[in-house]
C-alpha positions as CSV (number, residue, x, y, z in Angstrom):
1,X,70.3,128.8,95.0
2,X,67.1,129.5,93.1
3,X,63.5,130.7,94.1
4,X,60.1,128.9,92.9
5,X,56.6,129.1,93.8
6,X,53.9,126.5,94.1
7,X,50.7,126.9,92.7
8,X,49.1,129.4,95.5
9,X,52.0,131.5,94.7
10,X,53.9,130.9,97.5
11,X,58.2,131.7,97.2
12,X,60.8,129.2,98.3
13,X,64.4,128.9,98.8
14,X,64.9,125.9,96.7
15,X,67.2,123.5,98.6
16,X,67.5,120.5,96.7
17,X,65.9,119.0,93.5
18,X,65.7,115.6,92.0
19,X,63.2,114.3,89.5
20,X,60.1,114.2,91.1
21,X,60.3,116.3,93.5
22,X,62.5,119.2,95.9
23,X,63.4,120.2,98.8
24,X,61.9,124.0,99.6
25,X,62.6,126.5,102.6
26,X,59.7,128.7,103.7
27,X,61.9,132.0,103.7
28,X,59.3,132.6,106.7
29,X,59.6,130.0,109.1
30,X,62.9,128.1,107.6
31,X,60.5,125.1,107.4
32,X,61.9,123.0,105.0
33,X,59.8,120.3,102.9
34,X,59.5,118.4,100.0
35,X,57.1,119.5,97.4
36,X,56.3,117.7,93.7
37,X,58.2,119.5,90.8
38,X,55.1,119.4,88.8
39,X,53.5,122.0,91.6
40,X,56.3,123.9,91.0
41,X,57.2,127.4,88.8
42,X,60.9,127.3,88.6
43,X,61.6,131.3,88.6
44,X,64.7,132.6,86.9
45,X,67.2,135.2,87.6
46,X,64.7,137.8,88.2
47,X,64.0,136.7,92.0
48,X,67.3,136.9,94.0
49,X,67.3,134.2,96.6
50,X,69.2,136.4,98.9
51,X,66.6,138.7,98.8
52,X,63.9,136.3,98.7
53,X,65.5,134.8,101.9
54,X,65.4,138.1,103.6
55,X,62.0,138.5,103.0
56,X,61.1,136.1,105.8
57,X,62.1,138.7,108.4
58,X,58.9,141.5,109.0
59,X,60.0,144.6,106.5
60,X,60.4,146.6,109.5
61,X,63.5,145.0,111.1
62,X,64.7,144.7,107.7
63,X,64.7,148.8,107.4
64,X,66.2,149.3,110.4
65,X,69.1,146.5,110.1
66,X,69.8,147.7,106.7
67,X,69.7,151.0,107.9
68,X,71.8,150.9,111.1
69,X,75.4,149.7,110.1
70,X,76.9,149.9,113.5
71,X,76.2,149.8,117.4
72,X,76.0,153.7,117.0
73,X,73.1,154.0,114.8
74,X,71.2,151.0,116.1
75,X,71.8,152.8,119.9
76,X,70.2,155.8,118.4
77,X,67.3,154.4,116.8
78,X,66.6,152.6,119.8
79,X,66.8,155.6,122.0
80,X,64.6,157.6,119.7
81,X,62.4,154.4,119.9
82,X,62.5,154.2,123.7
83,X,62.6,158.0,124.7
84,X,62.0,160.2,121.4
85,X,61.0,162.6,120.6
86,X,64.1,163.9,120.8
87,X,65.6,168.2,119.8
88,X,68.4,167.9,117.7
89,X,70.3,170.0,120.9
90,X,69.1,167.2,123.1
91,X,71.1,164.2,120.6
92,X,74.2,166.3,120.4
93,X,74.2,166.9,124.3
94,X,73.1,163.0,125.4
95,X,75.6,160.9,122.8
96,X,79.4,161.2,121.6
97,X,78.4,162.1,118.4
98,X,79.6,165.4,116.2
99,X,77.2,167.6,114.5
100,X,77.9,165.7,111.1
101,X,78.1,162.1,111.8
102,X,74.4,162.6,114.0
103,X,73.2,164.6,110.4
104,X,74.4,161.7,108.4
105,X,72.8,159.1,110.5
106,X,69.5,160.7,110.8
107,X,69.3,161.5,107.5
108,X,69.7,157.5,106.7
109,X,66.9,156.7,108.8
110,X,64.4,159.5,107.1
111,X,65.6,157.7,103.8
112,X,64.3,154.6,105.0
113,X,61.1,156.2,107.2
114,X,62.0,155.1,110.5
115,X,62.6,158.5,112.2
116,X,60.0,161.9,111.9
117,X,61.4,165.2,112.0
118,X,59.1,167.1,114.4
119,X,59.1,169.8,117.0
120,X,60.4,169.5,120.4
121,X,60.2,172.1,122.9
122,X,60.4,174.5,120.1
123,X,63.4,173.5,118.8
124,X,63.7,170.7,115.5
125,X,63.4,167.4,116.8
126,X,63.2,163.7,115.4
127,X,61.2,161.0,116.3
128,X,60.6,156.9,115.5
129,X,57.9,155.3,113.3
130,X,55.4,152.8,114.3
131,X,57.6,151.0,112.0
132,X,60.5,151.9,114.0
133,X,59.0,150.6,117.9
134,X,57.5,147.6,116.2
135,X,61.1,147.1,114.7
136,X,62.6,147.6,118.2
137,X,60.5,145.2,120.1
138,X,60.7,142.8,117.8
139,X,64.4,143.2,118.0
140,X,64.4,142.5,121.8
141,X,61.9,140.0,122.1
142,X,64.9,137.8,119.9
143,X,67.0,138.6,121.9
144,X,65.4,137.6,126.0
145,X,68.2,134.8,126.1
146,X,71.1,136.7,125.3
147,X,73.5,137.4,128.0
148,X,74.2,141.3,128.1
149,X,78.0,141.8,127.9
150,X,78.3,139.1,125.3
């Protein structure tokens, strides 16, 4: 697969290509279309259509799926989402998770700015990003139709 652009500068997914024109997916919508080749930039190697694919889904739900590699971490962005912020003491007493692997997984998601460390009751806390609750209800407002238990 390769990337173009049309003349505004707009990316594609190119899908198909014949003489006169091609087949292009708005990484956005997933609108496909056909556009004239002579409106398009044919891009090399330097734009990875993986990438550029991804780049249809808001940056912020790309953080946080890149970000939380299992059930586990998603759970606990979520709950720092929903109820944060949250004391360190509070995390280890509310979720089956050791000292380390709750250190490891917070400290991913201060990589990627979607948790704040803070102060809670006194005690070091963490708390979600804007980023992170726009992430999260994007997230679930995909998701109204799913059947929980699934």
């Amino acid at each position: 697969m390769q990337t173009v652009r049309d003349v505004k500068g707009v990316r594609y997914l190119l899908v198909k290509r014949s003489a006169e024109s091609s087949r292009v997916r708005d990484p956005a919508t997933g609108e496909e279309r056909y556009l004239p080749n002579d409106e398009l930039r044919f891009e090399g190697n330097d734009a990875a259509p993986l990438a550029v694919a991804a780049a249809g889904v808001p940056e912020a739900v790309r953080r946080v799926v890149t970000a939380a590699h299992d059930e586990q971490s998603l759970g606990l962005l979520i709950e720092l989402a929903d109820r944060g912020p949250l004391s360190v003491v509070e995390l280890l007493d509310a979720y089956a998770l050791c000292e380390s692997d709750l250190h490891g997984r917070l400290t991913e998601f201060r990589a990627a700015r979607l948790i704040e460390e803070t102060t809670v009751h006194g005690e070091r806390g963490y708390d979600a990003t804007d980023a992170t609750r726009s992430a999260v209800a994007s997230l679930r407002s995909g998701s109204e139709n799913d059947s929980i238990g699934e």
